[in-house]
N, CA, C and O atoms as CSV, one atom per row, in Angstrom:
chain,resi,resn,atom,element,x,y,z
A,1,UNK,N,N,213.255,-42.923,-147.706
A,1,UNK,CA,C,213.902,-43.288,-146.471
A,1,UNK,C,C,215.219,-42.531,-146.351
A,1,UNK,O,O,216.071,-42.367,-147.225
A,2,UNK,N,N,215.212,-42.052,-144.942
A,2,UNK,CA,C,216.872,-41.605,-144.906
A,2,UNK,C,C,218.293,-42.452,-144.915
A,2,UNK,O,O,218.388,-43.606,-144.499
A,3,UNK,N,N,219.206,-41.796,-145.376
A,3,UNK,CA,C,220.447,-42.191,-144.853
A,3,UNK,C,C,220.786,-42.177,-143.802
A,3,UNK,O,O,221.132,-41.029,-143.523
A,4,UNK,N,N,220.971,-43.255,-142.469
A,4,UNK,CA,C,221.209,-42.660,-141.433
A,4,UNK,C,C,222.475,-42.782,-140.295
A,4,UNK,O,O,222.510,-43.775,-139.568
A,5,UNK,N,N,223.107,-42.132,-140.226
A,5,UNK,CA,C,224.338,-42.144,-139.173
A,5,UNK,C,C,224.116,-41.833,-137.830
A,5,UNK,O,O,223.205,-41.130,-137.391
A,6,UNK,N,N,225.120,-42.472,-137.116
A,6,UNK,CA,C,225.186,-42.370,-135.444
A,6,UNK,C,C,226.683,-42.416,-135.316
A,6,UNK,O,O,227.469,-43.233,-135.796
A,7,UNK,N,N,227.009,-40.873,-134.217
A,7,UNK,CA,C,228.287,-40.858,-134.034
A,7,UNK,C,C,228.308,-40.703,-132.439
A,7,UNK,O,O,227.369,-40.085,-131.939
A,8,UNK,N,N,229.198,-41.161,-131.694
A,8,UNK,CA,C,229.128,-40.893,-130.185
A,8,UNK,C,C,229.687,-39.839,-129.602
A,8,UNK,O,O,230.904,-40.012,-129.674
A,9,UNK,N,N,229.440,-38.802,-129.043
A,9,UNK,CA,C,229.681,-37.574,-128.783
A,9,UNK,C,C,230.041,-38.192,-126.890
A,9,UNK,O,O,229.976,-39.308,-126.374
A,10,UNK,N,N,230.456,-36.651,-126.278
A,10,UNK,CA,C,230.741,-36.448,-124.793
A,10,UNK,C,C,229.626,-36.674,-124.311
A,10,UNK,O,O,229.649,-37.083,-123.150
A,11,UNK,N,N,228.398,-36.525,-124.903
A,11,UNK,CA,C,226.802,-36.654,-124.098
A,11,UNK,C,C,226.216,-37.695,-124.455
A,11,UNK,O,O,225.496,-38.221,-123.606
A,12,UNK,N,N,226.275,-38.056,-125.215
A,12,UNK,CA,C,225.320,-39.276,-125.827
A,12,UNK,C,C,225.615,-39.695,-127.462
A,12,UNK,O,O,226.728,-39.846,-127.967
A,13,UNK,N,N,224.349,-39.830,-128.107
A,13,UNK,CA,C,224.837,-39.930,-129.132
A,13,UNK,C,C,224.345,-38.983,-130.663
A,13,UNK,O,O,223.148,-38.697,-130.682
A,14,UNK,N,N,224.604,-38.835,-131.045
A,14,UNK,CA,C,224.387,-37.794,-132.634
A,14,UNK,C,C,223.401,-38.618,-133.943
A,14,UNK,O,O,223.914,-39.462,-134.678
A,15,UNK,N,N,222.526,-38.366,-134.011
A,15,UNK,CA,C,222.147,-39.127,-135.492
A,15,UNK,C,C,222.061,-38.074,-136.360
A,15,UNK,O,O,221.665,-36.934,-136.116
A,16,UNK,N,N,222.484,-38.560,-137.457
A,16,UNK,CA,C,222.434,-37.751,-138.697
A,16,UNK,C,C,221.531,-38.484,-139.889
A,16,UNK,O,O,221.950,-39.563,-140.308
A,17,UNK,N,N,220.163,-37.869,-140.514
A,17,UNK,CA,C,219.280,-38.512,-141.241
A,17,UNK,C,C,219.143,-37.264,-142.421
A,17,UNK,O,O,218.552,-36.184,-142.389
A,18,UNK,N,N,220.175,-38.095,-143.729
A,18,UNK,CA,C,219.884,-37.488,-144.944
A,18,UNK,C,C,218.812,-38.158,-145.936
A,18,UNK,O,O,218.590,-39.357,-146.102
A,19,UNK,N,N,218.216,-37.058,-146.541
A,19,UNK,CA,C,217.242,-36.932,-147.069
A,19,UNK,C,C,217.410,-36.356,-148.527
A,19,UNK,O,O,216.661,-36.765,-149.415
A,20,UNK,N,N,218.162,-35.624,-148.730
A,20,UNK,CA,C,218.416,-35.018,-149.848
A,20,UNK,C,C,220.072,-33.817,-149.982
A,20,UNK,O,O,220.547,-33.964,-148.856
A,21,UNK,N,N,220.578,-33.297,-150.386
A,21,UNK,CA,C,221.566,-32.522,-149.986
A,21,UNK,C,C,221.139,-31.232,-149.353
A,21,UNK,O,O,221.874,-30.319,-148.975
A,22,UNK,N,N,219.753,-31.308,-149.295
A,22,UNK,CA,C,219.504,-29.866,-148.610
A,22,UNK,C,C,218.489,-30.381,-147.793
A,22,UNK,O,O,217.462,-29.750,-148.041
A,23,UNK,N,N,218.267,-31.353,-146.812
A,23,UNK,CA,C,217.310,-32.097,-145.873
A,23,UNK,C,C,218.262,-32.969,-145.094
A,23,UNK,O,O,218.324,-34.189,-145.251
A,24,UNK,N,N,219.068,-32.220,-144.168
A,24,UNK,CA,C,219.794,-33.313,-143.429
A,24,UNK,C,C,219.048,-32.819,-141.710
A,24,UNK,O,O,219.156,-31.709,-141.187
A,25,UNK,N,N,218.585,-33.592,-141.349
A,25,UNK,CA,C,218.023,-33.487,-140.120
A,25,UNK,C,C,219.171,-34.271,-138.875
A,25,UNK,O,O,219.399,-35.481,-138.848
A,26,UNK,N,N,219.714,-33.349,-138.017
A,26,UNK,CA,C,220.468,-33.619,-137.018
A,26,UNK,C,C,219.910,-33.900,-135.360
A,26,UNK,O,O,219.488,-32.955,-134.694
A,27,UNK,N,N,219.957,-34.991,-134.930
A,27,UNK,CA,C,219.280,-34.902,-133.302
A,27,UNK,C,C,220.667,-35.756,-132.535
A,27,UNK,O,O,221.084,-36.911,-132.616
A,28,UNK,N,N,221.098,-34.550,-131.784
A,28,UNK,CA,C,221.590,-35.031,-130.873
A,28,UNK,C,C,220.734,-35.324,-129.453
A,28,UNK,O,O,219.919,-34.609,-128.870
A,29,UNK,N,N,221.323,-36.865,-129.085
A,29,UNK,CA,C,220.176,-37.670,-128.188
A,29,UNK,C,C,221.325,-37.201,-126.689
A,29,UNK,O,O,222.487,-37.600,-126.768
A,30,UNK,N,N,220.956,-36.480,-125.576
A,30,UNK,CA,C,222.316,-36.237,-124.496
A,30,UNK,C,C,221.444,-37.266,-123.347
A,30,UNK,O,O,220.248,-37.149,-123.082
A,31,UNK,N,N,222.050,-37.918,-122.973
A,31,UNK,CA,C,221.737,-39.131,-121.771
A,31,UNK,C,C,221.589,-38.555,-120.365
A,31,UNK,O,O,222.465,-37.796,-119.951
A,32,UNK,N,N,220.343,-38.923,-119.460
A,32,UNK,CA,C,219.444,-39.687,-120.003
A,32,UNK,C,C,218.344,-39.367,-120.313
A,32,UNK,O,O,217.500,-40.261,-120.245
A,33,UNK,N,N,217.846,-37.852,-120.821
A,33,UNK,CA,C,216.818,-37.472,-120.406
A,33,UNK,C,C,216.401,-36.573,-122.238
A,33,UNK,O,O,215.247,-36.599,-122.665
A,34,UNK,N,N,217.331,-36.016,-122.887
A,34,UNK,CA,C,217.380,-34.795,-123.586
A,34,UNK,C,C,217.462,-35.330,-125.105
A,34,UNK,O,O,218.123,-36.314,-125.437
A,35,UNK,N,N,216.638,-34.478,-126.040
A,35,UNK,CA,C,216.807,-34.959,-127.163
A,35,UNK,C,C,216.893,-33.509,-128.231
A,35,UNK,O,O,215.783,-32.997,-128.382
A,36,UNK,N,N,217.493,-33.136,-128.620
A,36,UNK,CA,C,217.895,-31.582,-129.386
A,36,UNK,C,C,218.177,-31.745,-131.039
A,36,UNK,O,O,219.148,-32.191,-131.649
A,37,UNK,N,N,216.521,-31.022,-131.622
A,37,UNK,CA,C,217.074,-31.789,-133.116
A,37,UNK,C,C,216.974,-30.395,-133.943
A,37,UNK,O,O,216.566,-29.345,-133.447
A,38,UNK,N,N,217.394,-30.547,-135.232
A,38,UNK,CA,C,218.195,-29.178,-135.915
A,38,UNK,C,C,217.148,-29.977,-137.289
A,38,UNK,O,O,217.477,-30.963,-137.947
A,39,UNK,N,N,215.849,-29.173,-137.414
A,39,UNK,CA,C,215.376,-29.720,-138.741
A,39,UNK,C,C,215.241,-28.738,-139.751
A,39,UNK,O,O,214.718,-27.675,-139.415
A,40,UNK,N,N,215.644,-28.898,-141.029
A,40,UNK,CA,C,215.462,-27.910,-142.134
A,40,UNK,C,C,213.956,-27.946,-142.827
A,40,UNK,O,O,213.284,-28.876,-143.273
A,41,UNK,N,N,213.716,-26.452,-142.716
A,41,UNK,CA,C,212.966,-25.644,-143.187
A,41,UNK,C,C,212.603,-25.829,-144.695
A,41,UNK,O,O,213.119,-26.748,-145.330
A,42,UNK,N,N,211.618,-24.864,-145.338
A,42,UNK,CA,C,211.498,-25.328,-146.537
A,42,UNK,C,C,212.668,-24.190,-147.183
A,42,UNK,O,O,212.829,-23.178,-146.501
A,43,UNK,N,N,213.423,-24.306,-148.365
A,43,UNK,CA,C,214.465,-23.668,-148.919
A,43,UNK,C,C,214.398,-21.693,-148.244
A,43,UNK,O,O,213.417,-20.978,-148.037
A,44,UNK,N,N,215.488,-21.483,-148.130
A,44,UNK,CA,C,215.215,-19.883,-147.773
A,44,UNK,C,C,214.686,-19.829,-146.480
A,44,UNK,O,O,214.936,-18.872,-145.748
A,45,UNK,N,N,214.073,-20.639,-146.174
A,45,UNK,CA,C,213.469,-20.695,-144.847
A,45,UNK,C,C,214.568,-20.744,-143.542
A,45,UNK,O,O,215.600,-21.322,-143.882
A,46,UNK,N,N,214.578,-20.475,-142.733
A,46,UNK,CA,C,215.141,-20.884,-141.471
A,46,UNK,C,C,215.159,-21.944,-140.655
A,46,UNK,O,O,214.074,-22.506,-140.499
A,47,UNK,N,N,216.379,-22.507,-139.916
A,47,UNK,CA,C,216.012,-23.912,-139.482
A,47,UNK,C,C,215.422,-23.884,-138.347
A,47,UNK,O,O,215.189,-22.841,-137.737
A,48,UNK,N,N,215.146,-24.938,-137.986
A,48,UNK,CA,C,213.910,-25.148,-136.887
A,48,UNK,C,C,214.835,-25.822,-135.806
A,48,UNK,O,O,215.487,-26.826,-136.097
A,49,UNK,N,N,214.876,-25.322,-134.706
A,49,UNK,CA,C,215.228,-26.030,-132.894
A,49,UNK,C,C,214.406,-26.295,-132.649
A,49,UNK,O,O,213.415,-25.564,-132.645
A,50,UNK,N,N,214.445,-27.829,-132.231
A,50,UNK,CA,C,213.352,-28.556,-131.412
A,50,UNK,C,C,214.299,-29.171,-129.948
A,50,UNK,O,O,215.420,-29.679,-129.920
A,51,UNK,N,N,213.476,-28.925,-128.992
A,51,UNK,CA,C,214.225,-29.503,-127.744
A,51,UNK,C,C,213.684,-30.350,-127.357
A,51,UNK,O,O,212.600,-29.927,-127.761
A,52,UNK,N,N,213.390,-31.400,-126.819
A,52,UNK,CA,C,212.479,-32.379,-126.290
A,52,UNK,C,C,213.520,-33.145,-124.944
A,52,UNK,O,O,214.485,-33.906,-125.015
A,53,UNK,N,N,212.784,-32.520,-123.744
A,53,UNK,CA,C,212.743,-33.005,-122.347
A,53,UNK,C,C,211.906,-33.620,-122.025
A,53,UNK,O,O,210.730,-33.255,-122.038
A,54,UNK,N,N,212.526,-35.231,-121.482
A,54,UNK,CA,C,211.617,-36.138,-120.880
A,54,UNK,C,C,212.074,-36.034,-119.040
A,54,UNK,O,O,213.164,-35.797,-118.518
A,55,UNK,N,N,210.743,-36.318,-118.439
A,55,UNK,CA,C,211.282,-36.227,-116.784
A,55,UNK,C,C,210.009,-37.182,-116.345
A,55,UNK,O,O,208.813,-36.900,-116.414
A,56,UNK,N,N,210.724,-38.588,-115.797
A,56,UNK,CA,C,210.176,-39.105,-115.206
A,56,UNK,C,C,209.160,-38.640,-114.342
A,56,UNK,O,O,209.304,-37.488,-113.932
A,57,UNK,N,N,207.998,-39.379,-113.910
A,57,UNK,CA,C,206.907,-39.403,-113.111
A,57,UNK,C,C,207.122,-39.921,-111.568
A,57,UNK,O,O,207.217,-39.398,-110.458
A,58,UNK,N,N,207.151,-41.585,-112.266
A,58,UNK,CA,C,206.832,-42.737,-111.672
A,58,UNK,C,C,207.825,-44.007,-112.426
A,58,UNK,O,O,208.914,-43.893,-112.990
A,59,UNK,N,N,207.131,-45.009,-112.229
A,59,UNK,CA,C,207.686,-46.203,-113.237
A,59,UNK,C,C,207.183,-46.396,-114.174
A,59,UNK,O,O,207.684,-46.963,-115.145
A,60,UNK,N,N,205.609,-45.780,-114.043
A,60,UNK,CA,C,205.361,-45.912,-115.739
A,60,UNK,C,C,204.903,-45.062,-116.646
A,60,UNK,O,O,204.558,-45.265,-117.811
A,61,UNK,N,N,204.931,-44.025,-115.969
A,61,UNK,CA,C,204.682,-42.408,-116.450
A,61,UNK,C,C,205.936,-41.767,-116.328
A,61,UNK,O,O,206.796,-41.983,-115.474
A,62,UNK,N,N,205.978,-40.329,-117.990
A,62,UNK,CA,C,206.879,-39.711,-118.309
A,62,UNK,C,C,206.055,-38.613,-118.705
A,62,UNK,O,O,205.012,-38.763,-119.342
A,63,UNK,N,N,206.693,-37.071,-118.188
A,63,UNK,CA,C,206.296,-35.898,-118.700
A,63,UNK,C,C,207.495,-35.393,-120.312
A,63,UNK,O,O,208.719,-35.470,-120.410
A,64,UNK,N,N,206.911,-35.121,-120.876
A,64,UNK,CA,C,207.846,-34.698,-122.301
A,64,UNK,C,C,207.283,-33.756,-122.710
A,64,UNK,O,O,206.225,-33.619,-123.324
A,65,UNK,N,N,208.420,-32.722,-122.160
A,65,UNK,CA,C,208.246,-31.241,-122.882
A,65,UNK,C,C,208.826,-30.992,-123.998
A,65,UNK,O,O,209.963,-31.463,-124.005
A,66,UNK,N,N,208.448,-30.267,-125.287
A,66,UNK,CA,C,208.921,-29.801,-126.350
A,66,UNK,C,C,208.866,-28.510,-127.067
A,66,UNK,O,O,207.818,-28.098,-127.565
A,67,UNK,N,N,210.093,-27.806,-127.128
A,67,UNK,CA,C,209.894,-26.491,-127.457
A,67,UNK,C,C,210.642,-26.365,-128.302
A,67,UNK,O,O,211.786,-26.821,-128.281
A,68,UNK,N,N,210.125,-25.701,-129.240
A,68,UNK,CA,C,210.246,-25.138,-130.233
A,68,UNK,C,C,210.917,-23.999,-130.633
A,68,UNK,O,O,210.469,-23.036,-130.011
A,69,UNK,N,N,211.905,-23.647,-131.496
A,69,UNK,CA,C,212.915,-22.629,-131.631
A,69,UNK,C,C,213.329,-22.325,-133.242
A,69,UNK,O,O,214.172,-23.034,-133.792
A,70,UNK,N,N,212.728,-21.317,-133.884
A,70,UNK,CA,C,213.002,-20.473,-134.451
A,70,UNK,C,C,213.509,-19.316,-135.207
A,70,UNK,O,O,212.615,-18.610,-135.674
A,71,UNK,N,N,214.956,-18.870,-135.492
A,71,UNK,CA,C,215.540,-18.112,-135.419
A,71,UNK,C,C,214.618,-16.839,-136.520
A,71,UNK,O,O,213.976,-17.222,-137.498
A,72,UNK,N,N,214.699,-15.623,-136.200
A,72,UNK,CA,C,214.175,-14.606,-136.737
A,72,UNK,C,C,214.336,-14.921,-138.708
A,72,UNK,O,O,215.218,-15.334,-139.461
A,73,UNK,N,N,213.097,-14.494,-138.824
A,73,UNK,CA,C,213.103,-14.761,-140.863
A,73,UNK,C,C,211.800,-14.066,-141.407
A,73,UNK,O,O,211.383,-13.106,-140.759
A,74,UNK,N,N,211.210,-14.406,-142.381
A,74,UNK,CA,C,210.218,-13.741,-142.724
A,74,UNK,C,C,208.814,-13.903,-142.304
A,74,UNK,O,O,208.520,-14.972,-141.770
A,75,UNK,N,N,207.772,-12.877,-142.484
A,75,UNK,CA,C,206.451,-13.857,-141.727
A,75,UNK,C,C,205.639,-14.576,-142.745
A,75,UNK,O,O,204.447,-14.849,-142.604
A,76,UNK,N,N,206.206,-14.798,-143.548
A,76,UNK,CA,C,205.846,-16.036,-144.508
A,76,UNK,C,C,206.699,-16.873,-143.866
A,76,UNK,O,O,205.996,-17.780,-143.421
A,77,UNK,N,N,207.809,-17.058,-143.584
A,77,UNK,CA,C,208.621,-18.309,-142.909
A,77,UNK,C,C,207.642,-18.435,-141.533
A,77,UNK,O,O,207.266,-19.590,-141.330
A,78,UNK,N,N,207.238,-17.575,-140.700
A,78,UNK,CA,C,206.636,-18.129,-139.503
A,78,UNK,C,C,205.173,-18.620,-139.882
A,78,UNK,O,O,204.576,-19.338,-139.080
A,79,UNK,N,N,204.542,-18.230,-141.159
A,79,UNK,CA,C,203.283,-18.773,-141.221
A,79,UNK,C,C,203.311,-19.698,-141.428
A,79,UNK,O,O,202.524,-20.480,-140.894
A,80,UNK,N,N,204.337,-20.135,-142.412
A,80,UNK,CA,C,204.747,-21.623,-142.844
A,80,UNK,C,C,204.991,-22.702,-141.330
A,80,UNK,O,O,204.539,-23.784,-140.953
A,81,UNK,N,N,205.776,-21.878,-140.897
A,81,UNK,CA,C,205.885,-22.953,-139.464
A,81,UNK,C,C,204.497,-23.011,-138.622
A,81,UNK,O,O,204.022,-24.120,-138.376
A,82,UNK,N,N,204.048,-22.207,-138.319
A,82,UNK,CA,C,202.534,-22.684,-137.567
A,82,UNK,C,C,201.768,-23.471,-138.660
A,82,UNK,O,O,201.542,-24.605,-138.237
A,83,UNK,N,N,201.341,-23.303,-139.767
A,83,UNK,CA,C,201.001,-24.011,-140.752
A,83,UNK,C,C,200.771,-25.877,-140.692
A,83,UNK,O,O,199.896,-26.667,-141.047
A,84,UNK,N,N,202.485,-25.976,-139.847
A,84,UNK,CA,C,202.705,-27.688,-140.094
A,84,UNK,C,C,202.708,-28.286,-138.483
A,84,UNK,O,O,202.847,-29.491,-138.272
């Protein structure tokens, strides 16, 4: 289980979920719609951007887009990421 913190930022709010000293997964949550998380890779690897946009429908339907972000590394690091 993680360690987990919440700090309140200008947008919303910040969680911070440690895992190990080299597994700290960051999602800042920005109100009311946006969720932007910073997850670590396997060692050497590069970290991973995840964006996740929600946009209402209706009242009981939600569209949630999520994209995915990458920064340039090896193509063993990108096989690894399609991989999971």
């Amino acid at each position: 289980m993680p360690k987990l913190e919440y700090f309140e930022t200008e947008a919303g709010i910040r969680q911070i979920a440690t895992r190990s000293s080299n597994n700290v997964r960051i999602s800042d949550w920005t109100f009311p719609n946006n969720n932007h998380i910073i997850i670590p890779a396997l060692p050497g690897d590069p970290w991973v951007d995840v964006v996740v946009y929600m946009s209402p429908i209706d009242d009981e339907n939600t569209n949630r887009f999520l994209i995915y972000s990458m920064p340039g590394g090896t193509p063993g690091a990108h096989d690894r990421f399609r991989a999971h």
